[in-house]
C-alpha positions as CSV (number, residue, x, y, z in Angstrom):
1,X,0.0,0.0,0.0
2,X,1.4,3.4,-1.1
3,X,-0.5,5.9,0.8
4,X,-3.1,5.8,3.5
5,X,-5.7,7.8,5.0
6,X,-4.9,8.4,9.4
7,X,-6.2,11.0,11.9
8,X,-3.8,14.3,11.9
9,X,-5.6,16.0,15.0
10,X,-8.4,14.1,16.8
11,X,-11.8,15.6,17.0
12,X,-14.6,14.9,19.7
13,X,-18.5,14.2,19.0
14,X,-22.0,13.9,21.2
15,X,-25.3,12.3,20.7
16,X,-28.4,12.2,23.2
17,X,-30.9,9.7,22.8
18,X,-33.6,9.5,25.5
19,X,-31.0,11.3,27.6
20,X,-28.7,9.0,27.3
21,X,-25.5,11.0,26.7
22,X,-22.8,9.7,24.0
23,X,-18.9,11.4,24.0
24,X,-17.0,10.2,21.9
25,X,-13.3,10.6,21.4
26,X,-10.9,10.1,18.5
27,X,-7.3,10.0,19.1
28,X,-4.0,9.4,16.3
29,X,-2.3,6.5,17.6
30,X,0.7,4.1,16.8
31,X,0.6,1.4,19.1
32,X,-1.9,-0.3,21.7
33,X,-0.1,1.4,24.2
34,X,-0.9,4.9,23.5
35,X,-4.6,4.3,23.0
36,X,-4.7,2.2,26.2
37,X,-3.1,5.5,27.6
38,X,-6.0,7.9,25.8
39,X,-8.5,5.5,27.8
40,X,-7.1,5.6,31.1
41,X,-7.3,9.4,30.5
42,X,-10.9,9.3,29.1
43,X,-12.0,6.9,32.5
44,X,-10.8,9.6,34.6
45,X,-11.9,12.4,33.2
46,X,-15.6,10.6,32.7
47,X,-15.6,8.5,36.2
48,X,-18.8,8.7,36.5
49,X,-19.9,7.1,33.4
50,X,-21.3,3.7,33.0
51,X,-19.4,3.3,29.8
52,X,-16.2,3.7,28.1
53,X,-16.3,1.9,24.6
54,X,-13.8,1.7,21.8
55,X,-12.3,0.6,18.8
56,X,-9.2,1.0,17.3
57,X,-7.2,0.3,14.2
58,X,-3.4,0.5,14.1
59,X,-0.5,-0.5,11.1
60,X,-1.2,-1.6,8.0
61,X,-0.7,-5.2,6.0
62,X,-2.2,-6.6,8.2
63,X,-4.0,-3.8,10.5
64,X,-4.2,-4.3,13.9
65,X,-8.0,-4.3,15.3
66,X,-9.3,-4.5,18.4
67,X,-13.1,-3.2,20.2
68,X,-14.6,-3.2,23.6
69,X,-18.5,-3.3,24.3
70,X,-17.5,-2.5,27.8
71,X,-20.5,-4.2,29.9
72,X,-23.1,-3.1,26.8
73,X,-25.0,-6.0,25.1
74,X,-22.2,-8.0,22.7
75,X,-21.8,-6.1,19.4
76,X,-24.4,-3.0,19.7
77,X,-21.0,-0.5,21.0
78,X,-17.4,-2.0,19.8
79,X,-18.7,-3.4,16.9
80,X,-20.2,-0.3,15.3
81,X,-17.4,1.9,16.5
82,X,-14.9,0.1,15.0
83,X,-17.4,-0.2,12.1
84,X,-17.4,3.3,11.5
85,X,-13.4,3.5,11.1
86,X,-13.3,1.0,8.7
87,X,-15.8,2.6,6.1
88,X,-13.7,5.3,6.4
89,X,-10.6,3.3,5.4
90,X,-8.8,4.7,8.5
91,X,-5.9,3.2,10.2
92,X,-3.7,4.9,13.4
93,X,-7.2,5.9,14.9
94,X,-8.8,5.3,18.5
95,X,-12.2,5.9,19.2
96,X,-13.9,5.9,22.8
97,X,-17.4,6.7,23.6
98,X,-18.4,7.4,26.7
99,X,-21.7,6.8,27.8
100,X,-24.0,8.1,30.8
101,X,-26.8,6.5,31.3
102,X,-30.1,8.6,30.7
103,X,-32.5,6.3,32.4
104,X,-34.2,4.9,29.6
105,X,-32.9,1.7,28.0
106,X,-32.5,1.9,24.0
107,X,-32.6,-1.7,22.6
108,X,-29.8,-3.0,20.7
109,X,-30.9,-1.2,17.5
110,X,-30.9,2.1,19.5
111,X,-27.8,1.4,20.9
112,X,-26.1,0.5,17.5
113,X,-27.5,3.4,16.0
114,X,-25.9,6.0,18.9
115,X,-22.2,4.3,19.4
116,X,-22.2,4.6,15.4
117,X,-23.6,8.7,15.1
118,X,-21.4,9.7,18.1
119,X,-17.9,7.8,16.7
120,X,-18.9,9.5,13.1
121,X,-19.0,12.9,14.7
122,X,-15.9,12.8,16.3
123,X,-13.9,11.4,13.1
124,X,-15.8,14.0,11.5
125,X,-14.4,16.5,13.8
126,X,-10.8,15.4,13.2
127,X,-8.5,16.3,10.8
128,X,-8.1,13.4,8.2
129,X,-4.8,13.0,5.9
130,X,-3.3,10.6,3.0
131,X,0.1,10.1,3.6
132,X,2.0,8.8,0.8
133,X,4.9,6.7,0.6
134,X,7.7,8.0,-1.9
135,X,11.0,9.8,-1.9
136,X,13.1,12.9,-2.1
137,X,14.7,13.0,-5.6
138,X,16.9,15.9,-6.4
139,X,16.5,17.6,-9.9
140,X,19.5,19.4,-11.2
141,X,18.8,21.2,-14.7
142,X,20.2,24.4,-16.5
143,X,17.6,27.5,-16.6
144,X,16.5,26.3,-20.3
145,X,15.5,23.2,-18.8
146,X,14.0,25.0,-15.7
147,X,10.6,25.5,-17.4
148,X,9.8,21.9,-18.5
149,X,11.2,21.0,-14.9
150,X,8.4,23.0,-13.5
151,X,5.6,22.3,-16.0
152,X,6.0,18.7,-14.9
153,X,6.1,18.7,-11.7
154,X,2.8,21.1,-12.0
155,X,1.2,18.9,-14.1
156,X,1.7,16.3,-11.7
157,X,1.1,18.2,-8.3
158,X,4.2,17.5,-6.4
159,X,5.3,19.1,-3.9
160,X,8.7,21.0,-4.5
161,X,10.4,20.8,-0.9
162,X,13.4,23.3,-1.6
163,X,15.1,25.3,-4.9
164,X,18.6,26.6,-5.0
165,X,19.1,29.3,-8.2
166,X,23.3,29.1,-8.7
167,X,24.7,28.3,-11.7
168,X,22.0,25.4,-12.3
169,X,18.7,25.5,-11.0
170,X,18.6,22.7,-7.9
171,X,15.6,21.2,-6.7
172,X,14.3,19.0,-4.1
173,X,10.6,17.2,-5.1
174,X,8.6,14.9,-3.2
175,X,7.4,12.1,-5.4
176,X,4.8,9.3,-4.9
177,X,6.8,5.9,-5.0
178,X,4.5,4.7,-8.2
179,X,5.4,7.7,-9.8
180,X,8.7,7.6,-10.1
181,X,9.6,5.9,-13.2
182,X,7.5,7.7,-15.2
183,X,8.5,11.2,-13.4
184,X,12.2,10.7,-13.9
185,X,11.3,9.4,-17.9
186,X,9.4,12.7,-18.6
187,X,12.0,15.2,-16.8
188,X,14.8,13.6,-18.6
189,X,13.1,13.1,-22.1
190,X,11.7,17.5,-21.4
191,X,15.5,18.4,-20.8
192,X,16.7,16.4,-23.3
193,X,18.8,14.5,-21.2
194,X,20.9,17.4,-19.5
195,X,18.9,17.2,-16.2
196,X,20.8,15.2,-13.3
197,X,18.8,13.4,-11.4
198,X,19.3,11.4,-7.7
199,X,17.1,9.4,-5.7
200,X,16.7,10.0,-2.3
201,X,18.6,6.4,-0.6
202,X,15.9,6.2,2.0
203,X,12.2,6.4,1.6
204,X,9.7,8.7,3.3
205,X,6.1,9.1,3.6
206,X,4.9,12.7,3.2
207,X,1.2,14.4,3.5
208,X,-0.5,18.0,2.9
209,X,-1.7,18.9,6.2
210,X,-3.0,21.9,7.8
211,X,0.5,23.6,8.7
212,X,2.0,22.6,4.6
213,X,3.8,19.7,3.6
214,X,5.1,17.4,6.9
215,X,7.6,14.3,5.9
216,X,8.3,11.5,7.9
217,X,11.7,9.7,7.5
218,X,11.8,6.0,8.1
């Protein structure tokens, strides 16, 4: 898998049914760990709640899943939680909802229906991003070649992450991992050869989020 969609920022969500009160929570996470961490936080923040339930998914190839109905009837809290998450296509993502109890029992359907509205408003609240798995290549062309440099890495909307004007024009481009082949073809066939081009040695994943362009060496 070349790129992935994974919470930025986490976001937070209610929904009252019968006065039954429904916070959820999402949280970016890498490992069990952390979101066990988020819930321990969440428990004592909410100690008073009847509920805590969750989902998560973490990694990719295989992802890591895991739910909790948390003393609820089996399937009608985890279960749609972590449902939610997954027709979103989201991995690196926690999700607790914490319920308090409004006096009036919902059913399973009821139930179902409110662990899957509040979970949807909080991802909804996040901030959602694709990071993409590719690498740092390094352009080198003379100023004639600087245009058709440009044009192409327009056309494809790449993300230029640094240009030095000396005696050649240096660049520093982000590119998708399945696009590099064809990337390096067209710069070298638009200069006509004279461009000098290096691949980054390691790979990175990269993503536009709200403060630009973040990378992430592995």
């Amino acid at each position: 898998m070349d790129r992935y969609d994974t919470v930025y920022t986490g976001g937070t969500g209610e929904y009252i049914e019968k006065k039954s009160r429904f916070i959820a929570q999402a949280f970016p996470v890498v490992s069990e760990e952390e979101a066990f961490a988020y819930l321990d936080k969440i428990k004592k923040k909410y100690w008073d709640a009847r509920h805590h339930c969750w989902a998560y998914v973490i990694g990719r190839n295989p992802a890591l899943e895991r739910m909790s109905d948390d003393g609820e009837p089996a399937g009608t809290a985890g279960k749609p939680i972590l449902e939610v998450i997954r027709g979103r296509q989201l991995t690196g993502v926690f999700v607790v909802v914490t319920r308090y109890f409004g006096g009036t029992l919902l059913g399973t359907g009821g139930l179902v229906r409110a662990y899957t509205a509040a979970a949807a408003d909080a991802l909804s609240h996040a901030v959602i991003i694709t990071r993409i798995r590719g690498l740092k290549v390094n352009i080198a062309t003379d100023y004639n070649g600087l245009g058709k440099v440009q044009y192409i890495v327009g056309r494809r909307n790449l993300n230029v992450q640094d240009t030095v004007y000396e005696e050649r024009v240096k660049m520093t481009v982000l590119v998708p991992e399945e696009e590099k082949k064809v990337f390096v073809k067209e710069v070298m066939e638009g200069t006509c050869g004279q461009a000098m081009i290096e691949l980054g040695e390691k790979e990175c994943w990269f993503a536009q989020t709200e403060n630009g362009t973040e990378v992430w060496e592995t």
